[in-house]
C-alpha positions as CSV (number, residue, x, y, z in Angstrom):
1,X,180.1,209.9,84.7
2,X,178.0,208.7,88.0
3,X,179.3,209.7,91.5
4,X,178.1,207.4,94.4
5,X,179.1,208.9,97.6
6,X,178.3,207.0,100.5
7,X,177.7,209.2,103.4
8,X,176.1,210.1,106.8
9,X,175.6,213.5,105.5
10,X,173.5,213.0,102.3
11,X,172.3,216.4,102.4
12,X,175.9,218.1,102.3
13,X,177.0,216.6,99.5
14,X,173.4,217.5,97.9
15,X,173.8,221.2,99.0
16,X,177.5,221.5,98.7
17,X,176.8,220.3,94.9
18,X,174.2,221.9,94.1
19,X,175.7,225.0,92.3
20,X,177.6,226.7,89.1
21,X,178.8,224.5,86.7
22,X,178.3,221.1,88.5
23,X,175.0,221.8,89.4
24,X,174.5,222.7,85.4
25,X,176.2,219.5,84.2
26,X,173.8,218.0,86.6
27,X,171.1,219.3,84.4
28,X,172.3,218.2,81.6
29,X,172.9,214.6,82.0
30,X,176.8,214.9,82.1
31,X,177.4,214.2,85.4
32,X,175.0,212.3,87.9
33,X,175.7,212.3,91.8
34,X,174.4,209.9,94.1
35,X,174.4,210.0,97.9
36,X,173.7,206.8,99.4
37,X,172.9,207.3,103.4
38,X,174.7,205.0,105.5
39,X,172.6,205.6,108.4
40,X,169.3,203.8,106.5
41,X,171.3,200.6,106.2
42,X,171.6,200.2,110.2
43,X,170.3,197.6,111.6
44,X,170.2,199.4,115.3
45,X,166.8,200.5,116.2
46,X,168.3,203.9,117.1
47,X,170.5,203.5,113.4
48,X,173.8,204.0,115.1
49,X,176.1,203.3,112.8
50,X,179.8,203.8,115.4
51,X,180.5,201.7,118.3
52,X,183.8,201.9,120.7
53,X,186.9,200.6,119.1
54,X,188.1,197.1,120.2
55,X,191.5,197.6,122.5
56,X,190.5,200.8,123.5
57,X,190.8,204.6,122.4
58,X,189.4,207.7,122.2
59,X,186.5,208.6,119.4
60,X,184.4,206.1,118.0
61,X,184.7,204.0,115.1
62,X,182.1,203.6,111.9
63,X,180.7,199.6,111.6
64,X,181.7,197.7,108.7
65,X,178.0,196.1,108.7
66,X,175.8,199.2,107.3
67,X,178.9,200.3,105.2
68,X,178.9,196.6,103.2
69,X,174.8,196.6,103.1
70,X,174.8,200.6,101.7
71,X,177.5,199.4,98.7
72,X,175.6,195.6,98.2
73,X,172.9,198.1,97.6
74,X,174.5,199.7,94.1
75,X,176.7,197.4,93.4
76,X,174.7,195.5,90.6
77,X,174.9,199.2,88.4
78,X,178.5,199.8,89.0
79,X,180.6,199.2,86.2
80,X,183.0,196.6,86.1
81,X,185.9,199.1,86.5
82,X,184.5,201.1,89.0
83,X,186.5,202.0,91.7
84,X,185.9,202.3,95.4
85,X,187.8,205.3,96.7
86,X,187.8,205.9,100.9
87,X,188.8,209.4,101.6
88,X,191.5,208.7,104.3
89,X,194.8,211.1,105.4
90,X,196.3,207.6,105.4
91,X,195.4,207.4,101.5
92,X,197.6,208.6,98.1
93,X,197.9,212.5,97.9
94,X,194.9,213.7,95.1
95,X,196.7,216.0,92.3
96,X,195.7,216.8,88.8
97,X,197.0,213.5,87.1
98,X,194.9,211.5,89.4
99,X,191.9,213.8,88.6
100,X,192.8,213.1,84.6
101,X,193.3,209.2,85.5
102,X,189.6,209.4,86.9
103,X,187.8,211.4,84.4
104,X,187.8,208.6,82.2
105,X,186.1,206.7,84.4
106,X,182.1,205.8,84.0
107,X,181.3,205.6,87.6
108,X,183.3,205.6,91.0
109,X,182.4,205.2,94.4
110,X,183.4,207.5,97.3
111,X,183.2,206.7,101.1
112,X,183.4,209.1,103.6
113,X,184.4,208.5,107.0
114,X,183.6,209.4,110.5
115,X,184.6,209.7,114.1
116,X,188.2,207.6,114.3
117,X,187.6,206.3,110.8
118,X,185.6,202.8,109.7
119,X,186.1,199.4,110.8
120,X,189.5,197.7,108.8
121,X,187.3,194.9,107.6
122,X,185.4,197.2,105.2
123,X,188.5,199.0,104.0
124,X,189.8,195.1,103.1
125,X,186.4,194.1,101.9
126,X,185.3,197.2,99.4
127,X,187.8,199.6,99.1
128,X,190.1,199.5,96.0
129,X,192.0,202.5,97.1
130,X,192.2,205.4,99.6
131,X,192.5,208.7,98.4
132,X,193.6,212.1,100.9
133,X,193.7,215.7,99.8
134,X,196.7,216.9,101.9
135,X,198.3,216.2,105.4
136,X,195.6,217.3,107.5
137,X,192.5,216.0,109.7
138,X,188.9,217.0,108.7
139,X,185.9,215.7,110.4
140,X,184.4,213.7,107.7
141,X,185.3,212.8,104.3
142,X,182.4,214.8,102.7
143,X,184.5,218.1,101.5
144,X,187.1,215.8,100.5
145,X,185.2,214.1,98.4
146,X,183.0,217.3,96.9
147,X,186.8,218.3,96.1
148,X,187.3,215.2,94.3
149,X,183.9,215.2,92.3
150,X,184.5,219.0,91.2
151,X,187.8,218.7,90.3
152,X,187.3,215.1,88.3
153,X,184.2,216.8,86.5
154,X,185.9,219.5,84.9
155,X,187.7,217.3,83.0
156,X,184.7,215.7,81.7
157,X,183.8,216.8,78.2
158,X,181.1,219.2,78.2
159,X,181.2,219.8,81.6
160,X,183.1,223.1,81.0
161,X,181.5,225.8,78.5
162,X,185.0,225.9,76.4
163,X,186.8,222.3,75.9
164,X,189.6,224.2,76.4
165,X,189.1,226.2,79.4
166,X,190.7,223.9,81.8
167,X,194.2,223.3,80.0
168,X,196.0,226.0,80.7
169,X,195.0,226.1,84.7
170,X,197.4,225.6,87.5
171,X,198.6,221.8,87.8
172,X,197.3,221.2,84.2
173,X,201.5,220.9,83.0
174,X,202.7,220.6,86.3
175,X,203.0,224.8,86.4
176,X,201.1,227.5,88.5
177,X,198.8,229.6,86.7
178,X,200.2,232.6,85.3
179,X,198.6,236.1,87.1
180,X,195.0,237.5,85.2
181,X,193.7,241.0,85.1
182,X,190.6,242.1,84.1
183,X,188.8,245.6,83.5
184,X,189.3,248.7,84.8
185,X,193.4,248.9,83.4
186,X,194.4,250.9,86.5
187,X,193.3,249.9,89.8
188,X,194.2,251.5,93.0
189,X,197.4,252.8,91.4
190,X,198.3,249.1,89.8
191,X,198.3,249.0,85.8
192,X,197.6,246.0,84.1
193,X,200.9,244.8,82.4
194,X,201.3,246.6,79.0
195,X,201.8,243.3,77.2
196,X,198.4,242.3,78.0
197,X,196.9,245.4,76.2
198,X,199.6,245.0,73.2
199,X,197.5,243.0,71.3
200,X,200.8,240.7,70.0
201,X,199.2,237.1,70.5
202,X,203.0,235.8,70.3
203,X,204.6,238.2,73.4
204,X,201.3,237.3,75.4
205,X,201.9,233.8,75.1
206,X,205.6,234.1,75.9
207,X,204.9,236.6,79.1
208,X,202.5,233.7,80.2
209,X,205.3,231.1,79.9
210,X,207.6,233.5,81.9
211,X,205.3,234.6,84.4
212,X,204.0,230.8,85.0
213,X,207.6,229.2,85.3
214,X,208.4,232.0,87.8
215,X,205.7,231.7,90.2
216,X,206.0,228.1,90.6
217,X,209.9,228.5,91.5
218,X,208.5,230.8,93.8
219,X,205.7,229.6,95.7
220,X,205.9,225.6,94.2
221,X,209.3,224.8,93.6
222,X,208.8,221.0,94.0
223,X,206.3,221.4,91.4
224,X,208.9,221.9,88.9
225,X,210.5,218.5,89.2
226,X,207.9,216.9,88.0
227,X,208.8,218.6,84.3
């Protein structure tokens, strides 16, 4: 899998990615992340890259000229699939079936925004889809998209030490997480459940069931018509 992001903040997604087990699927060839800088596709001598919106308005609004020339620039090694995702609050919510639907990508493309957004004409141009993760505003699409690129990578075979270590997460079956414990068994007063130390493989399992179906009617309840 090959991430492209195109960005004014090349460095943020470099840092922000740069760690744990991204940064070691990095390493090893898995993954592969891209961060094309908008900013050295301006033609402005300054390399502005925003202008004032036409009709009027407050904020500023990203050109659709540097945005084209950055993708012209990769788009001869994209696969014929690949997909160009703008991270917009206007865009489908992300969840884990989107994450699945992506993993089996080769390659995707992520823009991030700015300011008031971009220009319409690049969204009709390039983008094949836009993409939020929740009903807020964020200054740029750079976390957004870091969100989207850890959460699509874990899915990727060998990206994770154990091929199974993602499946039973929260969202994986449309069900929270059931609660974990670790060492010491007693912790300011709070035992670990007894099951847990039982040993019985079966009741485990069962208490996980329980314990999953029960936080989700509590805290997720609209998760649970998705089943």
């Amino acid at each position: 899998m090959k991430f492209y992001i195109m960005t004014l903040f090349p460095e943020m997604i470099e840092a922000g990615m740069n760690h744990s087990i991204i940064k070691r699927a990095c390493d090893e060839g898995i993954i592969e992340i891209e961060a094309i800088n908008i900013r050295d596709f301006s033609k402005d001598k300054h390399k502005r890259v925003d202008d004032y919106p036409y009709g009027g308005g407050v904020g500023m609004v990203m050109q659709a000229q540097p945005i084209y020339d950055a993708y012209m620039s990769i788009k001869e090694r994209l696969s014929k699939d690949c997909p160009v995702i703008y991270m917009s609050p206007q865009g489908k919510t992300f969840d884990q079936q989107k994450a699945e639907e992506l993993s089996h990508l080769d390659d995707m493309v992520i823009l991030c925004g700015h300011y008031e957004g971009v220009d319409e004409r690049i969204i009709e141009e390039i983008v094949t889809e836009e993409i939020s993760i929740g009903d807020f505003v964020l200054t740029g699409g750079e976390l957004p998209a870091m969100a989207i690129m850890d959460a699509v990578s874990r899915l990727i075979p060998g990206v994770l030490n154990k091929e199974e270590s993602h499946m039973e997460e929260s969202f994986s079956d449309a069900l929270l997480e059931y609660p974990q414990y670790t060492r010491p068994p007693e912790f300011m007063g709070r035992r670990v459940p007894d099951i847990l130390l039982s040993g019985h493989h079966g009741n485990i399992e069962k208490w996980r069931r329980e314990q999953s179906l029960e936080r989700t009617a509590a805290r997720r309840p609209e998760l649970l018509k998705k089943r």
